[in-house]
MARSELUM-996388 format. One line per 10 residues: number of its first residue (from 1); their letters; for each residue x, y, z of C-alpha. Coordinates in pm, 1 decimal. Layout:
N
NUM = A = X/Y/Z  ... .
// end
This chain:
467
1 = XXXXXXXXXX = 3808.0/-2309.7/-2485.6  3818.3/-2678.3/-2342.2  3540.3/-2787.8/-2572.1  3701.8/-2589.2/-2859.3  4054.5/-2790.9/-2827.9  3857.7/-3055.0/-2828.8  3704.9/-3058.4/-3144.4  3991.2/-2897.9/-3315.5  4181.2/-3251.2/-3231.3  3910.4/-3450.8/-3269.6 .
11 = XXXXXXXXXX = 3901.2/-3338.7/-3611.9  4253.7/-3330.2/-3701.8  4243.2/-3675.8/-3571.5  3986.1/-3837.4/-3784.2  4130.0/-3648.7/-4065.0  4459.8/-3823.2/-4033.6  4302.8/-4137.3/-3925.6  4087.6/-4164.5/-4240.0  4396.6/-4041.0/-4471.8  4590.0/-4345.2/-4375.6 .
21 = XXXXXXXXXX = 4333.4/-4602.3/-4276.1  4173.5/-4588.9/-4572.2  4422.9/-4704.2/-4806.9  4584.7/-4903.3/-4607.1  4291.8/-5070.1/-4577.9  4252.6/-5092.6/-4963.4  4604.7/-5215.1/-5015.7  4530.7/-5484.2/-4726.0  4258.2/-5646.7/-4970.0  4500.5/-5601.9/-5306.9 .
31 = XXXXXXXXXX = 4705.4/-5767.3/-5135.1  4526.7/-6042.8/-5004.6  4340.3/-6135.7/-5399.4  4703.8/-6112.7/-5510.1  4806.6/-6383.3/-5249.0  4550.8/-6583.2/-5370.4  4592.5/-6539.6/-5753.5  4965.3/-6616.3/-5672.4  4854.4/-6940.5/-5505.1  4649.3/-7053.8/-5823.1 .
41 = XXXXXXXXXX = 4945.6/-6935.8/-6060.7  5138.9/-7146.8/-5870.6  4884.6/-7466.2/-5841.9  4832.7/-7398.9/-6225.1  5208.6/-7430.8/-6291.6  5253.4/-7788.1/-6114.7  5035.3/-7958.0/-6345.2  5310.3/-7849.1/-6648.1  5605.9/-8143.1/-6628.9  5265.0/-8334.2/-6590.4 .
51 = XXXXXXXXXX = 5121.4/-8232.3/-6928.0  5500.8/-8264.1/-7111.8  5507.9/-8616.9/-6982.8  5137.2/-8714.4/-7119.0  4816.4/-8619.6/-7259.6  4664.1/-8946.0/-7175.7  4310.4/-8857.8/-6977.8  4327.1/-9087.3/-6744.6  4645.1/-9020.2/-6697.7  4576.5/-8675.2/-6633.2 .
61 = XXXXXXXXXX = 4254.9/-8731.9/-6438.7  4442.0/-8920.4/-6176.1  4684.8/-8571.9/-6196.6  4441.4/-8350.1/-6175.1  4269.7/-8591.2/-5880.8  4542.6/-8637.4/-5680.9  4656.7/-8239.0/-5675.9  4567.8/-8004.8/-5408.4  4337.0/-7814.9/-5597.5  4213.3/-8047.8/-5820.8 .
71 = XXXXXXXXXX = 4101.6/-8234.2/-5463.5  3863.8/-7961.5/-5382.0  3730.5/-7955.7/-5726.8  3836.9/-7605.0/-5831.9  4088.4/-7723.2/-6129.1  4069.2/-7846.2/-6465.2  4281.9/-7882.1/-6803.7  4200.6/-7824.1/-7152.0  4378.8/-8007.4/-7376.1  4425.0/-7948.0/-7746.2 .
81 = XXXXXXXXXX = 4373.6/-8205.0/-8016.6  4681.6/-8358.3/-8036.7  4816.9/-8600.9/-8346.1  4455.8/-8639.5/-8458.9  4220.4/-8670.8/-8104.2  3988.4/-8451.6/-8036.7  4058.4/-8199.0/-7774.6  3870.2/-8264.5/-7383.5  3857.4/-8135.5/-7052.7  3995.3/-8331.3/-6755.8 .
91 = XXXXXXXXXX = 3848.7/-8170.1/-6377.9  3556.6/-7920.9/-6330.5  3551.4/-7650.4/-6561.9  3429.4/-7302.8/-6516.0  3568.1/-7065.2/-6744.0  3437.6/-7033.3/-7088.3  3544.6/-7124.2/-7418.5  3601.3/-6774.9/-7561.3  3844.4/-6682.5/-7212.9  4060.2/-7048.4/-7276.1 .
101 = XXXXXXXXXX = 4087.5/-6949.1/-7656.7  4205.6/-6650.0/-7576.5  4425.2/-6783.4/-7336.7  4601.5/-6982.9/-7598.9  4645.4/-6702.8/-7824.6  4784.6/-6459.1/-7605.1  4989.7/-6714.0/-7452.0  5006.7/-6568.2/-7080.9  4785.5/-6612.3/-6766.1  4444.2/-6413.2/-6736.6 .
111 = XXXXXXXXXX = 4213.4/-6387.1/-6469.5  3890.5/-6380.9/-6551.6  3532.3/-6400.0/-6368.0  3247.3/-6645.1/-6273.7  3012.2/-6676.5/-6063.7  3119.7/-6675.4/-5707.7  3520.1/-6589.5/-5776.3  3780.9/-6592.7/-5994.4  3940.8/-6837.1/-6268.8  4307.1/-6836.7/-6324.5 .
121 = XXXXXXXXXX = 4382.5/-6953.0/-6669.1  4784.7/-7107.7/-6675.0  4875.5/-7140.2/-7053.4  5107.1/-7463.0/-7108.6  5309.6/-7513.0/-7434.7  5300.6/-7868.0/-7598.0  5438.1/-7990.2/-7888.4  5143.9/-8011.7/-8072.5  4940.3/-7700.7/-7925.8  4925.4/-7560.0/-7628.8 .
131 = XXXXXXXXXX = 4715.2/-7692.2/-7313.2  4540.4/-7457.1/-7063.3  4489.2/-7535.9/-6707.5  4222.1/-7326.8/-6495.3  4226.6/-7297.0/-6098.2  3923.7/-7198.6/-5928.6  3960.6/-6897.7/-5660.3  3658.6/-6843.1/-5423.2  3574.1/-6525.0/-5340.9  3625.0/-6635.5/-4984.0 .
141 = XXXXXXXXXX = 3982.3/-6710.1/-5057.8  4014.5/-6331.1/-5228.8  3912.0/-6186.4/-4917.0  4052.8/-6386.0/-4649.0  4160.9/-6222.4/-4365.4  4059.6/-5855.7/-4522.1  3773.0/-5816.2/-4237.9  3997.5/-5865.2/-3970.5  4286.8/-5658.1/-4067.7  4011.5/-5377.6/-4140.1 .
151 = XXXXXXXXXX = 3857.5/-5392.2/-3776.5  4252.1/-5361.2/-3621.6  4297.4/-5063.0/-3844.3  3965.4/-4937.6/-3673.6  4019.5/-5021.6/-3368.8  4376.0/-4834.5/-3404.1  4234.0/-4550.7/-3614.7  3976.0/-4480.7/-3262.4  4238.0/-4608.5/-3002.0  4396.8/-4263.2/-3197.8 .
161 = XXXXXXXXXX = 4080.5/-4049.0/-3189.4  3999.4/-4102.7/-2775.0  4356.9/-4071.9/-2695.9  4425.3/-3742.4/-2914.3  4041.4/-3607.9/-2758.6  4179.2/-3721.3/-2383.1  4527.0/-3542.2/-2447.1  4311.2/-3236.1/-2579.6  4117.5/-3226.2/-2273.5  4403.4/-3215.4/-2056.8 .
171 = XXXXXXXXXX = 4542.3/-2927.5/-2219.4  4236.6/-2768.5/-2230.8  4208.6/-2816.4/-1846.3  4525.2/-2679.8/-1822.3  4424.3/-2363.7/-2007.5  4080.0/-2345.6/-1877.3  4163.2/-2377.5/-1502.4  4355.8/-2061.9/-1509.2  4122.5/-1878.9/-1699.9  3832.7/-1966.0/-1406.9 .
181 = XXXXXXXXXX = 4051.5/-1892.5/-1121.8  4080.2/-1556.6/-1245.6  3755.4/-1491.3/-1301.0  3628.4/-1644.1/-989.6  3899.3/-1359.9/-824.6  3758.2/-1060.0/-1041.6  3438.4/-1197.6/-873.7  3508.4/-1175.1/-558.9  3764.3/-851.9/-605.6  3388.4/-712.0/-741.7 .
191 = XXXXXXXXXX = 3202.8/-801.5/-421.0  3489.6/-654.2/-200.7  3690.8/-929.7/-117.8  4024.8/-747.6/-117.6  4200.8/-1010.9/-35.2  4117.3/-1252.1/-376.5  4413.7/-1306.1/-595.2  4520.7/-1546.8/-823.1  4828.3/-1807.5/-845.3  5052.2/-1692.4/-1133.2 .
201 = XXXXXXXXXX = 5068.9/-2065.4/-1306.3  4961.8/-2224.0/-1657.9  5025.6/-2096.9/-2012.5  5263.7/-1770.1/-2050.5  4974.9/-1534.6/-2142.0  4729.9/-1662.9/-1865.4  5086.1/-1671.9/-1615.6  5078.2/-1300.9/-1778.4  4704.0/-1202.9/-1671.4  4756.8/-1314.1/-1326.1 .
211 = XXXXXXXXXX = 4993.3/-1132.7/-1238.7  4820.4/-783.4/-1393.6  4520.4/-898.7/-1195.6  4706.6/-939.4/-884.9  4884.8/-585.7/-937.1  4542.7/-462.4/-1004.7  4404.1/-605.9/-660.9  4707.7/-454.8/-467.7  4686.3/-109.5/-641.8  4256.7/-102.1/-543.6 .
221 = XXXXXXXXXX = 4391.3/-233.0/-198.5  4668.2/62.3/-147.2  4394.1/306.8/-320.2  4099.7/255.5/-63.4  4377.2/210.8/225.7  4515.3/604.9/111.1  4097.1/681.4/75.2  4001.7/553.5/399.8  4286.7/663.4/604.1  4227.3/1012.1/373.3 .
231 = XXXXXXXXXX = 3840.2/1054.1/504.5  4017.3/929.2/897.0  4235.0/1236.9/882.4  3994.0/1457.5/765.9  3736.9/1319.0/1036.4  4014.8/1393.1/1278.2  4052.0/1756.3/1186.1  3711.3/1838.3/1276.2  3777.5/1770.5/1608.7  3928.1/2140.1/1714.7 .
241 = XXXXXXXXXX = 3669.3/2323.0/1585.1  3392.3/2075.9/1756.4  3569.2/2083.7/2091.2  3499.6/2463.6/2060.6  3164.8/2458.5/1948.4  3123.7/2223.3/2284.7  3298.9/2457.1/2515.8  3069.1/2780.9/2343.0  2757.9/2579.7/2414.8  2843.8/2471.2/2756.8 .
251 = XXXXXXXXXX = 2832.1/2874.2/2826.4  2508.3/2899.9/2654.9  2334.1/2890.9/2995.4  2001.0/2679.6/3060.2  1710.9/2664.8/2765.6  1593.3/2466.6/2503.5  1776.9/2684.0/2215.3  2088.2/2612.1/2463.1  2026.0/2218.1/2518.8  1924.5/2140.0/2166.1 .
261 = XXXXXXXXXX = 2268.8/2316.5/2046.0  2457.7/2091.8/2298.8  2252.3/1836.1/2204.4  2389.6/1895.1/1812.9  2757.2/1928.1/1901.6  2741.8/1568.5/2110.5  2526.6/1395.2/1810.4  2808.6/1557.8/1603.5  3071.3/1443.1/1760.2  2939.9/1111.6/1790.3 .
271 = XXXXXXXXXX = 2944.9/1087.2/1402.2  3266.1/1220.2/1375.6  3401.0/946.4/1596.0  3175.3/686.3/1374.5  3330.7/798.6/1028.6  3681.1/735.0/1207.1  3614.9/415.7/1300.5  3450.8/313.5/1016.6  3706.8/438.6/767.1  3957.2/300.3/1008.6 .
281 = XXXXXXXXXX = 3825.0/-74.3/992.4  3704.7/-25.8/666.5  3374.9/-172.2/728.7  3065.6/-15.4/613.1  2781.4/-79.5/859.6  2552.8/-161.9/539.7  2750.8/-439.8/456.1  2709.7/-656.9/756.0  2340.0/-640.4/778.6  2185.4/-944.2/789.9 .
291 = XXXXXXXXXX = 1878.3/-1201.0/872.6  1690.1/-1033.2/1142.9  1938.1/-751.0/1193.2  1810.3/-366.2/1085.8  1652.1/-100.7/1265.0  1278.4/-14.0/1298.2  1277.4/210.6/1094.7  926.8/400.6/1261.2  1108.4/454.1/1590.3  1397.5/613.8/1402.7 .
301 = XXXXXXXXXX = 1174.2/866.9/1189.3  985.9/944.4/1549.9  1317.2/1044.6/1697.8  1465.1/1227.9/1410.5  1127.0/1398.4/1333.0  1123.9/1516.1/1756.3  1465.3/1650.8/1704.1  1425.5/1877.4/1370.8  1016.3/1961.9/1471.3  1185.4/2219.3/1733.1 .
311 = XXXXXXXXXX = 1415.1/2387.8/1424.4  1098.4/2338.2/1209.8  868.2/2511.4/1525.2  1151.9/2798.6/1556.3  1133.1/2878.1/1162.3  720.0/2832.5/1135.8  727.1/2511.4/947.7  405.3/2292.1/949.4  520.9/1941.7/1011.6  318.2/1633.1/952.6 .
321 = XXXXXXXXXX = 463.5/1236.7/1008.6  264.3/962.0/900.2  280.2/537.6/883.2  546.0/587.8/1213.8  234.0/433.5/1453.4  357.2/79.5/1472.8  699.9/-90.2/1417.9  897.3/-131.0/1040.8  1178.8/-339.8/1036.0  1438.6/-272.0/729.1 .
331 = XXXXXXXXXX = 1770.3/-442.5/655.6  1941.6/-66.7/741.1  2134.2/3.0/1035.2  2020.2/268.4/1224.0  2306.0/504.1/1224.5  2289.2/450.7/799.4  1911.1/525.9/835.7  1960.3/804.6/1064.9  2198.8/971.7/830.4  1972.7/943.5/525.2 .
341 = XXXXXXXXXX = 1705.5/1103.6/729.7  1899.8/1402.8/872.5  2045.0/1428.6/467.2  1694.9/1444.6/368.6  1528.5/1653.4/622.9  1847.6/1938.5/621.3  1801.4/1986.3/235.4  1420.1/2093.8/331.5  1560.9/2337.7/601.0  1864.1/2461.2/343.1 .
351 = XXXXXXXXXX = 1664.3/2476.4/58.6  1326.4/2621.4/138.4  1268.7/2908.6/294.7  1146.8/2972.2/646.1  783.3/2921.8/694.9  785.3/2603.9/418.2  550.2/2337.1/509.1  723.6/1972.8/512.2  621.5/1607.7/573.6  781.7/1220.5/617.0 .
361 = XXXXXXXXXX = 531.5/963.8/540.7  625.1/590.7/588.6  461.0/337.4/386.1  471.3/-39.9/457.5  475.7/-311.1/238.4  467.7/-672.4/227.1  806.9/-679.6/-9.3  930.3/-307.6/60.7  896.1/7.9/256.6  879.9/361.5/103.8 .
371 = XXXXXXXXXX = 977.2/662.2/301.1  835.4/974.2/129.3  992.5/1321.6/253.7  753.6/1599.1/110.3  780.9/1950.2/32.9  648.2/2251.6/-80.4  969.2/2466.2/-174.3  1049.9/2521.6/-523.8  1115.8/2210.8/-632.9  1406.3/2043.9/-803.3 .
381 = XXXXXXXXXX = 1505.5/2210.3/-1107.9  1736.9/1878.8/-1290.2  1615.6/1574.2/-1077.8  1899.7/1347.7/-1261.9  2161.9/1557.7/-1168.7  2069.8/1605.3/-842.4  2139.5/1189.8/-793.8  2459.6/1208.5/-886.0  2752.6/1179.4/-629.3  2949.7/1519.1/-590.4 .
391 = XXXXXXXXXX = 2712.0/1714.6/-828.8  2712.9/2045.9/-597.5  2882.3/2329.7/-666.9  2946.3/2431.4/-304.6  2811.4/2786.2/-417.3  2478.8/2716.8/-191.4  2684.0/2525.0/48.6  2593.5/2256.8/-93.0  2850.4/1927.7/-170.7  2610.4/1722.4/-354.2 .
401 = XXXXXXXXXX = 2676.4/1392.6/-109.3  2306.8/1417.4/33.9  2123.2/1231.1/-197.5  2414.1/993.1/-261.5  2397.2/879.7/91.6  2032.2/821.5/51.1  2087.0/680.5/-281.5  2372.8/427.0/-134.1  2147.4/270.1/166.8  1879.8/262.9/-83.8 .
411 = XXXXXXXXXX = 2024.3/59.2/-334.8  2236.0/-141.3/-34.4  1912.7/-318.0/-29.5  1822.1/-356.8/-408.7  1590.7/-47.6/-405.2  1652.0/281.7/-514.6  1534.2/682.9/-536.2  1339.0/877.5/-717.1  1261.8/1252.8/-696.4  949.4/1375.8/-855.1 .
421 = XXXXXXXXXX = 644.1/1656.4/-735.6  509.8/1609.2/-411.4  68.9/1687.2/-303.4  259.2/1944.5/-118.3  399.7/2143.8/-441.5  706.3/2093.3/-438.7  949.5/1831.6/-372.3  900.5/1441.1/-324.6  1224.9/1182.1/-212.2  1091.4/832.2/-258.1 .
431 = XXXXXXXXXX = 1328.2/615.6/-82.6  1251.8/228.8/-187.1  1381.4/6.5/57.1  1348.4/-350.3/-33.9  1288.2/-584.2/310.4  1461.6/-873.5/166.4  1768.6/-739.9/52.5  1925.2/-1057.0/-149.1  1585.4/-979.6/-399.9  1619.8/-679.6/-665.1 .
441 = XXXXXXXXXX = 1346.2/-464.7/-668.1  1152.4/-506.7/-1000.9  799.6/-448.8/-1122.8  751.5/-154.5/-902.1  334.8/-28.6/-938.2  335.1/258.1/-882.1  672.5/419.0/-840.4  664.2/745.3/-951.3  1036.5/832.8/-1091.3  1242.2/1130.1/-1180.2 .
451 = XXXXXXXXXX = 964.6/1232.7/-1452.1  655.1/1181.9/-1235.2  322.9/1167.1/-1419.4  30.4/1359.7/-1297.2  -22.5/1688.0/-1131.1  297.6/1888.3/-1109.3  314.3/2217.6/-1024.4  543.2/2504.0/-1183.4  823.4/2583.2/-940.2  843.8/2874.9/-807.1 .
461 = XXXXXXX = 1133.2/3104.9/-864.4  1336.4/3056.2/-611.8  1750.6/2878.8/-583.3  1725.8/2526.1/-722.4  1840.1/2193.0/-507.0  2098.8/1998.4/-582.8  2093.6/1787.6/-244.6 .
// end
């Protein structure tokens, strides 16, 4: 917009400037060859009382000498025969014989042409003819002073251009600044600074935006204030019916059916508390993750993998875990990757039936590590749809978050998901989980997605999964 004022007035500009320079410019020199024709009119006309006094030449030399013009050589006089002489030229004539002749008959000055200027040819009436004087006007004299009044009208004409272009640009700053204040605040509004708005000043309709972008900004603010406090409240209510489960399970006596339920309803309330605080401060634990924070991500899969291996024992499931030997670091929180895994791993148990054979393989990479979580249930029947936040009809008792919560820690650090067929038969969650999370994942060998080439077995019939 800056540049575009710009050239809009620097064209207007020269448009004028050219408009009026140029003929003024024109008229300057008119005006300066008819200053100097004037001047040899006039020099012309001073030798007439000369020429109705005498015809003598030597009287007229001595004239002709002794005059302005005639002292720099650029003036002579014809004169006719009179009372029997023959007719002669006094001075330094230029013109020809056919332009004095004509002179004569016409009886009125003419300029005329020659070789490096102008003649000015002054008719005088005698009594016995009439005499014509000439004055010489250099073509120096025709343009005197024509070069300099040109360069002032340039210099005015681009004194005019570089102040209309500077006056532009300050009205295009004027314009423009708003215009990048607001959408350095839609940036920022965009990466979750709540707080960006945007001073309501410069031209009406920017003045205009500004304030729609800062009712905007409060409206998201209010909006994920009612959400958070919203998912607080509902957090909160859970905490009757978890305060029973506790008391039932402290009467369960001594076992490991009894300590792993107690176990449950302490993890669970633990979470509970989590998503309280969390939605109270409204800071997701993703968010803050940075240089040399994380979790290891092998020590987390060993401890989640010890805690559903005794379900898994209790319901016949062959369990395998694999890559979890040494340490993985990942730019996850632990509590983030611990809820992925227990999203993950409670599909299996919901979804396939008892005696279903499972595995979590861990796969590290230089750039990224890939948690597979294997299967061999009936698959996935629509693999898109399964992705997609709130997808579940509840009818399976099923809410469709799962695989958005993977999905969101996933892509927290500029990986991603992908369901396909796993060796196992059935079902395969790739989770891509980029170590350096400022990098987007791209180029990818080897990432099977939702349409996975190569062996895939038929599912068999059974409820579909829709995480």
């Amino acid at each position: 917009m800056r540049w575009a004022l710009v050239k809009v007035c620097l064209a207007v500009t020269t448009m004028v400037v050219v408009a009026f320079a140029v003929p003024l410019g024109l008229v300057v020199k008119e005006m300066a060859r008819d200053r100097a024709i004037s001047n040899a009119e006039r020099h012309g006309a001073g030798m007439g009382p000369t020429l109705s006094i005498t015809t003598d030449r030597e009287e007229l030399t001595r004239a002709v000498a002794s005059s302005e013009a005639g002292g720099d050589g650029r003036m002579a006089v014809y004169v006719p025969a009179v009372d029997g002489a023959e007719a002669f030229e006094v001075g330094d004539p230029r013109a020809g014989a056919r332009a004095v002749e004509a002179t004569r008959e016409e009886g009125r000055a003419r300029t005329t042409g020659v070789p490096g200027g102008f003649v000015v040819l002054q008719p005088t009436a005698l009594s016995s003819g009439t005499a014509v004087v000439e004055i010489y006007v250099p073509e120096a004299e025709v343009s005197n002073g024509v070069a300099t009044a040109w360069l002032v009208l340039a210099g005015v004409g681009i004194a005019l251009v570089i102040g209309s272009v500077a006056v532009a640009d300050r009205l295009g700053v004027r314009m423009v600044q708003p215009a990048k204040r607001l959408v350095g605040a839609a940036h920022d509004l965009g990466e979750g600074k709540l707080g960006a708005r945007v001073p309501e000043e410069g031209p009406k309709e920017l003045r205009l935006a500004a304030v729609a972008f800062n009712s905007m900004a409060d409206q998201v603010v209010r909006l994920l204030a009612n959400e958070r406090e919203l998912a607080a409240d509902l957090s909160h209510r859970l905490r009757t019916p978890l305060t029973v489960l506790r008391l039932n399970a402290a009467s369960l006596g001594e076992g490991p059916a009894a300590e792993q339920t107690r176990t449950a309803v302490e993890t669970l309330e633990r979470e509970v508390d989590t998503i309280i605080r969390t939605a109270r401060d409204a800071k997701p634990q993703t968010a803050a993750v940075g240089p040399g924070a994380g979790c290891d991500a092998a020590e987390v899969v060993r401890e989640r993998m010890a805690f559903w291996s005794a379900l898994a024992e209790d319901e016949g499931r062959e369990v395998r875990v694999a890559g979890v030997e040494r340490p993985v670091r990942i730019p996850v929180a632990r509590p983030e990757l611990v809820a992925a895994l227990d999203a993950l791993l409670g599909n299996v148990f919901r979804h396939t039936g008892e005696g279903t054979a499972f595995s979590v393989d861990v796969h590290s990479g230089e750039d990224a590590v890939i948690v597979l979580v294997s299967d061999a249930g009936p698959g996935i029947a629509d693999p898109a749809a399964a992705l997609a936040r709130g997808t579940g009809s509840g009818a399976d008792g099923s809410t469709g978050l799962g695989l958005d919560i993977v999905r969101r820690l996933a892509e927290s650090t500029g990986g991603d998901v992908r369901i396909g067929s796993s060796v196992l038969g059935g079902t395969e969650v790739r989770v891509w989980i980029q170590r350096d999370a400022r990098r987007p994942a791209e180029g990818r060998r080897g990432h099977r997605g939702t349409a996975v080439r190569g062996r895939r077995r038929t599912p068999a019939p059974g409820p579909s999964r829709t995480a």
